[in-house]
TORKOL-4160 file (C-alpha; in steps of 0.2 Angstrom, whole numbers, padded with zeros to 4 digits, m for minus):
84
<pt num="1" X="m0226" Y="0025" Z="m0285"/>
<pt num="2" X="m0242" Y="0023" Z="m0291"/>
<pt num="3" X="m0253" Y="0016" Z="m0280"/>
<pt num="4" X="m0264" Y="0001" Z="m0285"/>
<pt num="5" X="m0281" Y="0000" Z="m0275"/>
<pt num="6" X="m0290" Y="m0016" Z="m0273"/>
<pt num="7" X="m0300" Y="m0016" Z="m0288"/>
<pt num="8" X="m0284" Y="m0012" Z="m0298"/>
<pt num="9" X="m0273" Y="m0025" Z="m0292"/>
<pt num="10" X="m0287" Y="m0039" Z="m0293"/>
<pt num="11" X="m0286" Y="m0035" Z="m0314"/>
<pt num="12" X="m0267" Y="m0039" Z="m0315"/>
<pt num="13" X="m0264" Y="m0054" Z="m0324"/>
<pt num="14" X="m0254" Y="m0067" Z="m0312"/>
<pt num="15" X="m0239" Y="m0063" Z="m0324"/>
<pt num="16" X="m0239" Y="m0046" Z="m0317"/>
<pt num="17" X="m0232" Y="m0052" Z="m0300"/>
<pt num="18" X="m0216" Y="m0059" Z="m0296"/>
<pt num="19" X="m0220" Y="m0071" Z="m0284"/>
<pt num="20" X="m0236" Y="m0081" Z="m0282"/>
<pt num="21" X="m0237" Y="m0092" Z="m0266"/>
<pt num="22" X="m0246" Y="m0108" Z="m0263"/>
<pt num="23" X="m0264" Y="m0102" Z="m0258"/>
<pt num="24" X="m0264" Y="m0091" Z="m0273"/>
<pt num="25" X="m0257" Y="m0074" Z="m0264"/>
<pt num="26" X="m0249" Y="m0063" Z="m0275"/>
<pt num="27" X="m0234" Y="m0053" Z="m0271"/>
<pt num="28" X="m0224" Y="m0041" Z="m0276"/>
<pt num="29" X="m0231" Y="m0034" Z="m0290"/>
<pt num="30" X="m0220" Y="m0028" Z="m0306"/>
<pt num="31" X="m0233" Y="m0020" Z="m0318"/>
<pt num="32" X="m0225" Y="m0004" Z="m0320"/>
<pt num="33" X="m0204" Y="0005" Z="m0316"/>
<pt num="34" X="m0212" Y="0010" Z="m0296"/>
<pt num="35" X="m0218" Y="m0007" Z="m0292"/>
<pt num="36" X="m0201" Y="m0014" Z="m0299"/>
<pt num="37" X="m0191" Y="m0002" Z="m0291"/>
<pt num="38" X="m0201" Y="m0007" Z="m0275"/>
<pt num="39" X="m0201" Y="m0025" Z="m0278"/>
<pt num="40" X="m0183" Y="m0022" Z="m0277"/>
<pt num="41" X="m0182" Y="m0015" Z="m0260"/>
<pt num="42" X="m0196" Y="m0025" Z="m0252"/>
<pt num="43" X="m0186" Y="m0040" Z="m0259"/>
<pt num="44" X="m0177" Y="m0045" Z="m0243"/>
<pt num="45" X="m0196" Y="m0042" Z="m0231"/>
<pt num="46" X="m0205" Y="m0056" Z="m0241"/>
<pt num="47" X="m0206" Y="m0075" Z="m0235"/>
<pt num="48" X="m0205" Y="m0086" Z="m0249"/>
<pt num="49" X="m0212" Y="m0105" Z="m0246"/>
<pt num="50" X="m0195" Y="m0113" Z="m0255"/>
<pt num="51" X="m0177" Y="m0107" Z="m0261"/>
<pt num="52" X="m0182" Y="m0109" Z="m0279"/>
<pt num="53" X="m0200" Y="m0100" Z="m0277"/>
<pt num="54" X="m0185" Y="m0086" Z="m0271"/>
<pt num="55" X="m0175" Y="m0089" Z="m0286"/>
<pt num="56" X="m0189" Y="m0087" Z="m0297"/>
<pt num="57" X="m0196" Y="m0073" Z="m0291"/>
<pt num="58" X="m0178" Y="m0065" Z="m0290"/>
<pt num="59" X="m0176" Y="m0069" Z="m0310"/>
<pt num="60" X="m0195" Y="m0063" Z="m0313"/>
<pt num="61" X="m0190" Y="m0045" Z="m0304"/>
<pt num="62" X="m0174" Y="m0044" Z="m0315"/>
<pt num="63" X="m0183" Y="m0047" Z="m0330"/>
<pt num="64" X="m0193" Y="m0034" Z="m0326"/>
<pt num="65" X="m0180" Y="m0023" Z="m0321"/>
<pt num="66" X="m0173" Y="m0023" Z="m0338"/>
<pt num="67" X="m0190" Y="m0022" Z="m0348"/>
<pt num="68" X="m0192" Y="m0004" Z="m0338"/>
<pt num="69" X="m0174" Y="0001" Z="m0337"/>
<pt num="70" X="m0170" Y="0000" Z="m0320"/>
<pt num="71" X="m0154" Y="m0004" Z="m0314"/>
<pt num="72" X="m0151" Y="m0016" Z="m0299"/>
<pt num="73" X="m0133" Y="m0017" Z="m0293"/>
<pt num="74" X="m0122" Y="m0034" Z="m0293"/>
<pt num="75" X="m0123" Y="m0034" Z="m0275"/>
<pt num="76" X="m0139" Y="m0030" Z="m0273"/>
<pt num="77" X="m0151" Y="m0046" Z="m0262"/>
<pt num="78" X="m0162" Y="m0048" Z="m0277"/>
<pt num="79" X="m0148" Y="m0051" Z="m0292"/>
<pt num="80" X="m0138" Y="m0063" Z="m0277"/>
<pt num="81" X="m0156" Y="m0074" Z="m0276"/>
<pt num="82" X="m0158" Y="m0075" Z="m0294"/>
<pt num="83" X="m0139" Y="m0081" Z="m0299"/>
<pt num="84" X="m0140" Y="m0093" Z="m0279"/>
């Protein structure tokens, strides 16, 4: 995966993240197939503030996930938040 620095991740555009919490903390960043594919795995490690701030940030990742080819399985934590 490609390894965004600091300066890198401070130039993505909110878009560019699945989930962004209350006091403006972006997370899991889905810019690119790596950081999708490991949006997907780091999935179930993230604290959301609400159940729809989950579902949201499930359906954003799937989104994504299609855009870049990747394929997530039915059963898979992030496909079961986004259809919760």
């Amino acid at each position: 995966m490609a390894e965004l620095d600091t300066k890198d991740r401070d130039r993505l555009q909110d878009r560019s993240f699945a989930y962004i919490d209350k006091g403006g903390d972006r997370h899991l960043p889905i810019n690119d197939e790596s950081h999708v594919r490991n949006a997907i795995s780091r999935f179930s490690q993230t604290d959301f503030e609400s159940s729809s701030a989950k579902k949201a940030a499930a359906s954003k990742i799937l989104a994504a996930a299609r855009r870049y080819g990747v394929d997530v399985e039915d059963d898979d934590e992030v496909t079961r938040a986004a259809h919760a």
